[in-house]
C-alpha positions as CSV (number, residue, x, y, z in Angstrom):
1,X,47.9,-36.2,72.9
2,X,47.8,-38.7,70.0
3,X,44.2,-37.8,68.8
4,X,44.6,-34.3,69.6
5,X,47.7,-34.8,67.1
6,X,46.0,-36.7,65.1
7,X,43.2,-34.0,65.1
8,X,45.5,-31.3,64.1
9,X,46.2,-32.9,61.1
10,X,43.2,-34.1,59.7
11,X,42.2,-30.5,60.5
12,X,45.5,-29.1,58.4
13,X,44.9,-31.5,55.5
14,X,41.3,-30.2,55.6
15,X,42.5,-26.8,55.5
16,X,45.0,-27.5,52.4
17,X,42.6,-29.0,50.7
18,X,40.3,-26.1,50.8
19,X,43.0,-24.0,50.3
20,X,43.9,-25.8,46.9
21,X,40.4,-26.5,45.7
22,X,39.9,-23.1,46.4
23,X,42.9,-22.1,44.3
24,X,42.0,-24.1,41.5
25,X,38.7,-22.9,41.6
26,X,40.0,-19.3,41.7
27,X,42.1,-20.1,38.4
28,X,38.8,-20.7,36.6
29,X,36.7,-17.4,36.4
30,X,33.6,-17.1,33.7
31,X,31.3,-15.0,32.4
32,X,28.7,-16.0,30.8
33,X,29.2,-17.5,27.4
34,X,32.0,-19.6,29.1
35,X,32.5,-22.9,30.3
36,X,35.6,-25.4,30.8
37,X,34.1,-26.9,27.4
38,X,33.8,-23.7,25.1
39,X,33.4,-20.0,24.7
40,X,30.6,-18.6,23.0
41,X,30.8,-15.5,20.5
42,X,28.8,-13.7,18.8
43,X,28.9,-11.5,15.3
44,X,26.8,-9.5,12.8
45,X,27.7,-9.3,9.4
46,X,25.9,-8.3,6.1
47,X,25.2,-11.3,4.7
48,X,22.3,-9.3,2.7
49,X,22.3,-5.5,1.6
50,X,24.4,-3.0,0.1
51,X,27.2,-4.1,1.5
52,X,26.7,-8.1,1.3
53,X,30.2,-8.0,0.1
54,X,31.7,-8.2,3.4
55,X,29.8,-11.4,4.2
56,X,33.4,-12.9,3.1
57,X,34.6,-11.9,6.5
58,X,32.1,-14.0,8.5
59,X,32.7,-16.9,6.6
60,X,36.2,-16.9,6.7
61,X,36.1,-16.2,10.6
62,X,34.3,-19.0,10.9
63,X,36.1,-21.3,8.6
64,X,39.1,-20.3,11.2
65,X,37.4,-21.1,14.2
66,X,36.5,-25.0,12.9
67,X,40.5,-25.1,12.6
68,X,40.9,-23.8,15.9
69,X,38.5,-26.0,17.4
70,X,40.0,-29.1,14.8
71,X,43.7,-28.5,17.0
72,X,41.9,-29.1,20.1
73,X,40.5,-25.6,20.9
74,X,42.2,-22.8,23.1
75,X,42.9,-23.8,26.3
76,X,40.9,-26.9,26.0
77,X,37.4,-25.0,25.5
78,X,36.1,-24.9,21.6
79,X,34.7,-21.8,19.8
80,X,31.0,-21.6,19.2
81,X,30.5,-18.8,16.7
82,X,27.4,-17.4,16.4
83,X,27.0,-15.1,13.8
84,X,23.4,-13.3,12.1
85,X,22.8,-11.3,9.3
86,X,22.2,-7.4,10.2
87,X,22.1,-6.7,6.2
88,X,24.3,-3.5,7.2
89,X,21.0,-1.8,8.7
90,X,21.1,0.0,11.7
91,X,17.8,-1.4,13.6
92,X,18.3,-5.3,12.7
93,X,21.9,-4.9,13.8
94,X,20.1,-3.7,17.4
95,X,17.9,-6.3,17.3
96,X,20.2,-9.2,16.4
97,X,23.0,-7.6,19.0
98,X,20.2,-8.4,21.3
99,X,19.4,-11.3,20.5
100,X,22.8,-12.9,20.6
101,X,23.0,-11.5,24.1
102,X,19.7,-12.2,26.1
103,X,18.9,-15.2,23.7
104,X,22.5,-17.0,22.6
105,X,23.8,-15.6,26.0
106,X,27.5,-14.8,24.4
107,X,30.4,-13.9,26.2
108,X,31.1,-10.8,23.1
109,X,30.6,-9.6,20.5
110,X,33.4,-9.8,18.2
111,X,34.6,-8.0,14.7
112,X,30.5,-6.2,14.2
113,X,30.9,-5.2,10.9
114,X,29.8,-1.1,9.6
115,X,30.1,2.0,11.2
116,X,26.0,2.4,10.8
117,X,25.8,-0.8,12.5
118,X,28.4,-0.4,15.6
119,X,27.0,3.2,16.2
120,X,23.7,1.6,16.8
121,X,24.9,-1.2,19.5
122,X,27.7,0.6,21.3
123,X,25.4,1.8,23.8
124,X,23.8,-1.0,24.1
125,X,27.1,-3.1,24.6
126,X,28.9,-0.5,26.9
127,X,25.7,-0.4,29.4
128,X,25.5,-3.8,29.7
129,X,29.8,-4.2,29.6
130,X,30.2,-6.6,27.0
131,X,33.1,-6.0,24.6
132,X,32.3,-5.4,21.0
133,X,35.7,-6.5,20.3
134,X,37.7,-5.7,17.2
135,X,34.9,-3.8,15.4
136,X,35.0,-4.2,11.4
137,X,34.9,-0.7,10.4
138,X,37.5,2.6,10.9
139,X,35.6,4.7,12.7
140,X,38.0,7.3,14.8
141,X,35.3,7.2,17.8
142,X,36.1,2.9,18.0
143,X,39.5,4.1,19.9
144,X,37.7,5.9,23.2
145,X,38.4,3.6,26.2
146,X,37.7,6.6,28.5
147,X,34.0,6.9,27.4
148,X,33.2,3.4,25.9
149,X,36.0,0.9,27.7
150,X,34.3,-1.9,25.7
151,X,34.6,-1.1,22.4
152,X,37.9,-1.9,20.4
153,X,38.5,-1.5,16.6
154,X,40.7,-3.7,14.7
155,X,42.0,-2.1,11.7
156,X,43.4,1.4,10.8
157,X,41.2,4.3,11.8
158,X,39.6,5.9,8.5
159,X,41.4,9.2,9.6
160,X,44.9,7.8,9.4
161,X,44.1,6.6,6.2
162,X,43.0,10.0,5.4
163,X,45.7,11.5,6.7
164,X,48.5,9.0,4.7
165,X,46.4,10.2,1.5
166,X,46.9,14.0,2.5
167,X,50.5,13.6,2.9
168,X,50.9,11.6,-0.2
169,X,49.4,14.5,-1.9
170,X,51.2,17.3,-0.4
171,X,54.1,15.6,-1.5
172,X,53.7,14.6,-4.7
173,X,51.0,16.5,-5.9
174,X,51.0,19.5,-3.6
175,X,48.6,21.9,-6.8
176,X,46.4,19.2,-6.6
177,X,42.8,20.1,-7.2
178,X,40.5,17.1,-5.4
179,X,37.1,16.0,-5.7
180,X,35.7,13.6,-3.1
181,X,33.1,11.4,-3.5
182,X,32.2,10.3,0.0
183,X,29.3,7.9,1.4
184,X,27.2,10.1,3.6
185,X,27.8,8.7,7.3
186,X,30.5,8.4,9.7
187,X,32.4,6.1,7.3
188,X,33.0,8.6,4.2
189,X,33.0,11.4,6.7
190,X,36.1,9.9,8.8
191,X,38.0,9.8,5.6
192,X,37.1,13.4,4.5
193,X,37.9,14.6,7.9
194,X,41.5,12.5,8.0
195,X,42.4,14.0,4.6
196,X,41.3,17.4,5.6
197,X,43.0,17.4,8.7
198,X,46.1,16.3,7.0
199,X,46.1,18.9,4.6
200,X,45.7,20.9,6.9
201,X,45.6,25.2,5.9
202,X,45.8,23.6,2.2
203,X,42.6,21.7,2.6
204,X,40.4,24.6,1.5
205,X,42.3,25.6,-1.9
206,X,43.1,21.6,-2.7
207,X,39.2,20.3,-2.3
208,X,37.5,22.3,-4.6
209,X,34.6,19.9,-4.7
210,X,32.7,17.2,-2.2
211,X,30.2,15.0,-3.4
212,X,28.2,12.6,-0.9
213,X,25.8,9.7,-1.9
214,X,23.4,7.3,0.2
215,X,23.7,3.5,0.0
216,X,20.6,3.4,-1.0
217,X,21.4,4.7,-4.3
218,X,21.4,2.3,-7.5
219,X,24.2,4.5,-9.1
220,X,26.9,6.9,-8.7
221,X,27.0,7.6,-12.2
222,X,25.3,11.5,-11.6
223,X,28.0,12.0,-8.9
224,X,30.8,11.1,-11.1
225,X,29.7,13.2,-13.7
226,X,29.4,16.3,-11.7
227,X,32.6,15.7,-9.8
228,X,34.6,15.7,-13.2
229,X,32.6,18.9,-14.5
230,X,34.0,20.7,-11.1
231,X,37.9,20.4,-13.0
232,X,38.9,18.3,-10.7
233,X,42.4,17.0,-11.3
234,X,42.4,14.4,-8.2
235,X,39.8,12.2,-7.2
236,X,39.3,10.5,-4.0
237,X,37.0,8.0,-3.9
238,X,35.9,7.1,-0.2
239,X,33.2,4.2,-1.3
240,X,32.2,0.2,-0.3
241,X,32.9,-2.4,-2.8
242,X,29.9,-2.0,-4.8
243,X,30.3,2.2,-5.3
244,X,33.8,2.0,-6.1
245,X,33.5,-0.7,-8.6
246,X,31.3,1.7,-10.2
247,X,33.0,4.7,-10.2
248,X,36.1,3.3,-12.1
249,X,33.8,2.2,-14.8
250,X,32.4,5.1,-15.1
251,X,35.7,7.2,-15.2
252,X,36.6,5.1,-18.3
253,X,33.2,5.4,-20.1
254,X,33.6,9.4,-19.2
255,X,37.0,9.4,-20.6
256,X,38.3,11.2,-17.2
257,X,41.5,10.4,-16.1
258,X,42.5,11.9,-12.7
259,X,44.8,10.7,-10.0
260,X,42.5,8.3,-8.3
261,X,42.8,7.5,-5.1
262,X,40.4,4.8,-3.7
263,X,40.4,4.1,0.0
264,X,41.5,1.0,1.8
265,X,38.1,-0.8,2.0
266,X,37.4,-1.2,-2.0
267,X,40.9,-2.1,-2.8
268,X,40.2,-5.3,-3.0
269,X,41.5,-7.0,-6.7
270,X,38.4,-9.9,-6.3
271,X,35.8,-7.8,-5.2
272,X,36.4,-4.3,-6.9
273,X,39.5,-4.2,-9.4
274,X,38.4,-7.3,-11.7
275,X,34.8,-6.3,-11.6
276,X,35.9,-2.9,-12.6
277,X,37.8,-4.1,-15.3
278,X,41.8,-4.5,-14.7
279,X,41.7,-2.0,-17.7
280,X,40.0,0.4,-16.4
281,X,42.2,0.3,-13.2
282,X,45.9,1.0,-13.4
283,X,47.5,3.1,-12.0
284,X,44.5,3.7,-8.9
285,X,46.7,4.7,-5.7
286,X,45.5,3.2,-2.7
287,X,47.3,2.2,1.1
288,X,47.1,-1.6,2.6
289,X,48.4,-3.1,6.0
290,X,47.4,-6.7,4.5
291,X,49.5,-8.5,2.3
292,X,47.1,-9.1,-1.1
293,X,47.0,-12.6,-1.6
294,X,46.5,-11.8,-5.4
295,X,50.1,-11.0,-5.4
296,X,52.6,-13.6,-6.6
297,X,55.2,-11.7,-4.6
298,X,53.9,-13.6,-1.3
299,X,53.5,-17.2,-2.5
300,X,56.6,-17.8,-0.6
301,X,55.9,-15.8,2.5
302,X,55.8,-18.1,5.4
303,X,52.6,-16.5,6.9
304,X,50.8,-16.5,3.4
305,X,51.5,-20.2,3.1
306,X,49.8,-21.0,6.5
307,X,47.2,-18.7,5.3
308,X,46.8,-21.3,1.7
309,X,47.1,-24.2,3.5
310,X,44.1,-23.0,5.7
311,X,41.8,-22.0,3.2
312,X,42.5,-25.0,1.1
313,X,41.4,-27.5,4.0
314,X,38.8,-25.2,5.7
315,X,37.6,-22.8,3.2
316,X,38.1,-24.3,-0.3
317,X,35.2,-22.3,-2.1
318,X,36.8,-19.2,-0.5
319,X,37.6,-16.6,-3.0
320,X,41.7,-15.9,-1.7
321,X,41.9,-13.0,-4.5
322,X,39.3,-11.0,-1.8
323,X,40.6,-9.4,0.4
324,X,37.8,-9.6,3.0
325,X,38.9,-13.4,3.4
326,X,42.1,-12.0,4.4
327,X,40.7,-9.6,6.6
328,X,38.6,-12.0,8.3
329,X,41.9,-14.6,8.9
330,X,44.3,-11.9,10.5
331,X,41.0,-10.2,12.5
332,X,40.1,-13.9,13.7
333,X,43.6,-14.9,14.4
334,X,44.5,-11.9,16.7
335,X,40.8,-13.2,19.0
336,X,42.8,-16.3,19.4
337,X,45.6,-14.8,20.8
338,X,43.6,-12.6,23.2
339,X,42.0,-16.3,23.9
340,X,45.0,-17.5,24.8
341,X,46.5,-15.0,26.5
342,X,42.8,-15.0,29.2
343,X,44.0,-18.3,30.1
344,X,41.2,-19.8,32.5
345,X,39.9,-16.6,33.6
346,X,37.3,-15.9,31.0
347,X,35.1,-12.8,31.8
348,X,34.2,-10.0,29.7
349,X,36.3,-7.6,32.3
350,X,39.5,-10.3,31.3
351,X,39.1,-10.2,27.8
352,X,38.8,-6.2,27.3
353,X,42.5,-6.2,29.6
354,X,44.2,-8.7,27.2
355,X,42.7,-7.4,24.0
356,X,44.5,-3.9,25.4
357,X,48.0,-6.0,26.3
358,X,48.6,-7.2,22.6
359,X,52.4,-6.3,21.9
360,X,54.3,-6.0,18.5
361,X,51.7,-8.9,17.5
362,X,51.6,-9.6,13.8
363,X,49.3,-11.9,12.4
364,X,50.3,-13.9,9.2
365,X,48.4,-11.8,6.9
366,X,49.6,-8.0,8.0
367,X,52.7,-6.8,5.8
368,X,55.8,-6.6,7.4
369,X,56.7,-3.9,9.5
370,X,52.7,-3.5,10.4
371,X,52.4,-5.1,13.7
372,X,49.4,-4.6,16.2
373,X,49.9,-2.7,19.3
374,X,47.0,-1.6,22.1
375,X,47.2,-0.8,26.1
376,X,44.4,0.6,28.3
377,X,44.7,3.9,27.1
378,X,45.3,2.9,23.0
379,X,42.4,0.9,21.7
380,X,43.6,1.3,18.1
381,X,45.4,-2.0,17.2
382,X,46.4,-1.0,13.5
383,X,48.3,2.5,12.9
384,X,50.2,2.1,9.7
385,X,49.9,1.7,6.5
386,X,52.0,1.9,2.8
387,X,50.9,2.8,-0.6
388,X,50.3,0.8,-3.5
389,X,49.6,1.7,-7.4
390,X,47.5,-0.5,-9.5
391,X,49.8,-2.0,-12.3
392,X,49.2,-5.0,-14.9
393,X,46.7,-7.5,-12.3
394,X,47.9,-6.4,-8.9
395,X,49.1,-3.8,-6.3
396,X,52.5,-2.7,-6.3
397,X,53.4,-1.7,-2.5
398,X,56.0,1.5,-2.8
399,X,57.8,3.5,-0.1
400,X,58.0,2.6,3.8
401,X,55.0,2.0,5.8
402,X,53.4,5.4,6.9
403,X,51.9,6.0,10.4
404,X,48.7,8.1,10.6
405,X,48.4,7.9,14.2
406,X,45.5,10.4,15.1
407,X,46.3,12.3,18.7
């Protein structure tokens, strides 16, 4: 009886240990790209090309990462951020996309920056489910979780911007006669198609002209001129950095002076504004869901400070007047939190389901009242926005924050 006893528990202890090893085991789930010592991610940016501008964002995500990893990592595993240069071209982007998955073996793909760029990967991704996670651009088609579950934008769609503009307009301007200069892929036409749609039966006596242009172009100048020959009285300038500099120089050298509306992406006072001439730009309307850390009236703010503080140890030769290095913090900081929020169970299926959990999350650099909200059937994070004039060196936010929700 004594061994058979003695049996029964050596048998039970067996069994409870197998059960907890087991369990511990089961807490621990990877993909690829993760191990108990670090997570591996991958991005493309244009460090090179038309729209090297937004290299900023890289570099500051980056930057963030050695803090994260500095505090001890998430969950005890450190970020290994691998990020190549796509120069904004459709075909390297597929080729580096690759890359970072058969080669670098990454767990995602996170914050891929350009709608050119994303269109050409998402298939890829989606076929071989990996998220492309927080996508740097505002393509409408970024927030379809029924026919692409593994691709997730991060900012507002270009159509809600589109439509804040539209309702601006029919508000305070509703005899408005608009040109629109617009870059000639998905990017310009989101924005036409937001403004239109939010003019809605208006649309076709209020644009009386639309004017595209490739990226490849030196100059908008021709554009500009013809767009002002058309009597327009309202100009909407859906452009990157580079175009819309441009195109508020060359409104003052053509002595027009129309309400100018310039959209969300060239608003930035480092990278656009004071290259423009601060002159040349007051009163340009625009809409922002980031605080601009140009603005004395955030020095103060809690979030902005941790913001400083970060750039000052981790990114000192960091331009904080660009907005892109604010863009890259708040995108960066909200992976963390979906980092966190995985826990131990790191797979690619994991990550989508808590990058589609986040709840009234606000990162230190949105404004207030803009807070990011997804679920399994809303895979657009960012919805609202406010406007802003241009006055003296900075934006001036005015009225509440808008939502441009696209059903």
């Amino acid at each position: 009886m004594q061994v058979a006893h003695h049996l029964r528990i050596a048998a039970l202890a067996t069994a409870i240990a197998a059960l907890t090893s087991g369990a511990a085991f089961a807490q621990k789930k990877y993909d690829t790209g993760a191990t108990d010592t670090e997570i591996k991610i991958g991005n493309i940016m244009p460090y090179s090309g038309p729209a090297s501008a937004y290299g900023v964002i890289g570099k500051t995500e980056e930057a963030y990462f050695k803090k994260i990893n500095a505090e001890g990592g998430i969950n005890g595993r450190k970020i290994n951020f691998v990020t190549y240069d796509d120069a904004y071209s459709p075909p390297k982007a597929v080729e580096q996309v690759r890359k970072l998955v058969e080669s670098d073996e990454v767990l995602f793909v996170f914050n891929p920056l350009g709608t050119p760029s994303n269109s050409a990967i998402q298939k890829y991704l989606n076929g071989k489910k990996i998220p492309q996670l927080f996508v740097a651009t505002g393509a409408t088609k970024w927030n379809d979780p029924k026919n692409f579950p593994w691709t997730m934008g991060w900012q507002p769609s270009y159509q809600s911007e589109g439509r804040i503009y539209a309702k601006y307009l029919l508000k305070e301007k509703p005899g408005a006669k608009i040109g629109v200069l617009f870059q000639n892929d998905d990017f310009g036409k989101d924005y036409l198609k937001g403004l239109k749609d939010g003019l809605g039966d208006k649309a076709a006596s209020m644009v009386v002209m639309e004017e595209s242009y490739e990226t490849s172009e030196p100059s908008i100048d021709g554009h500009i001129v013809k767009l002002k020959a058309s009597g327009a009285d309202t100009f909407f300038s859906v452009t990157t950095p580079k175009f819309a500099a441009q195109a508020i120089k060359k409104l003052a050298e053509i002595d027009w002076h129309p309400t100018h509306l310039v959209v969300n992406v060239s608003a930035s006072v480092g990278s656009v504004i004071k290259p423009a001439g601060f002159e040349n730009s007051q009163g340009i309307l625009s809409a922002a869901y980031a605080k601009d850390a140009a603005d004395a009236q955030w020095d103060n703010d809690p979030g902005m400070k941790k913001f400083f503080d970060f750039l000052a140890q981790y990114a000192p030769d960091a331009n904080k007047l660009d907005s892109s290095t604010v863009y890259g913090y708040g995108a960066a900081q909200t992976l963390v939190k979906v980092l966190q929020m995985c826990g131990d169970d790191l797979t690619r299926a994991n990550v989508m389901k808590q990058a589609a959990s986040l709840k009234d999350f606000a990162p230190d650099t949105l404004l207030p009242g803009v807070k990011i909200n997804t679920s399994a059937t809303d895979f657009a994070p960012i919805e609202q926005l406010q406007m802003m004039r241009f006055k003296g060196e900075k934006w001036e936010l005015f009225g509440e924050a808008i939502s441009g929700a696209v059903e």
